[in-house]
C-alpha positions in Angstrom: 11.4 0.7 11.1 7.8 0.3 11.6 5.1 3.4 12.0 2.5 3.4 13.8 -0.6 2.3 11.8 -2.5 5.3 10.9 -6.2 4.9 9.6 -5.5 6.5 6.1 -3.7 6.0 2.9 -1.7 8.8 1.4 0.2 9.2 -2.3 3.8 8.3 -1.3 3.1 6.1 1.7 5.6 2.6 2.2 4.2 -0.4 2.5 5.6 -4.0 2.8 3.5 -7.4 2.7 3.7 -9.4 5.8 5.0 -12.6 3.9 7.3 -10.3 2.3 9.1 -7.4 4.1 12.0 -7.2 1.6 9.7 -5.9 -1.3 8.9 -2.4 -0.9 5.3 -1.1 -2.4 4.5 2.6 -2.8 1.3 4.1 -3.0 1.3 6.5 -6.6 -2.1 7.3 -6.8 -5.6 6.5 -6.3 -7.4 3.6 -8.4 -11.0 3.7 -9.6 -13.6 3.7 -6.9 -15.4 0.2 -6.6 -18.0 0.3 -4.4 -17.7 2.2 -1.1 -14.2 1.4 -0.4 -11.0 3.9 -1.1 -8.5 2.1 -3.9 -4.6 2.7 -4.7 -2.4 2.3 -7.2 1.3 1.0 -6.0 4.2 0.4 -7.4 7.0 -1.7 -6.3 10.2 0.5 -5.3 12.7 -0.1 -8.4 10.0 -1.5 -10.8 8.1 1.5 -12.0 6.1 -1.3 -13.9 4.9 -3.5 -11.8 1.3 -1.9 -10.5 -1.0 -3.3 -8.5 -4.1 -2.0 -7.4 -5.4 -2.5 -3.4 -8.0 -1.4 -1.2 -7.4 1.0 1.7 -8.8 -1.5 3.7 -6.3 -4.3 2.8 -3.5 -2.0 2.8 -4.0 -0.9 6.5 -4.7 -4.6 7.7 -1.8 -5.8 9.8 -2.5 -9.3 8.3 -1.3 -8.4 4.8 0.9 -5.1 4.7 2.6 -3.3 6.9 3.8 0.6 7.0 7.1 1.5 6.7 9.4 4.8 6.7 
């Protein structure tokens, strides 16, 4: 169920929060640069309108999401 964690974010990658792993979040696009770190826009599977907008950096930390197929 699980990938391994790579050390990039691409448009259509899975991702579930760790406190959470029933809601599915998928990355749609990149958000507006803030400072020197890479943002994404992602949507939760089913609910085209709720967006949220997260770092790479918190996105590939095992302490808040997690990648999934």
């Amino acid at each position: 169920m699980f990938k391994k964690n790579k050390k990039t974010v691409d448009v259509g990658d899975r991702f579930v929060k760790t406190d959470d792993p029933n809601t599915v979040w998928i990355v749609a696009g990149q958000g507006a640069p803030v400072a020197a770190i890479p943002h994404f826009q992602v949507v939760r599977e089913g609910y085209t309108n709720r967006v949220r907008t997260l770092s790479e950096q918190v996105l590939l930390d095992p302490d808040f999401y997690r990648r999934v197929e």
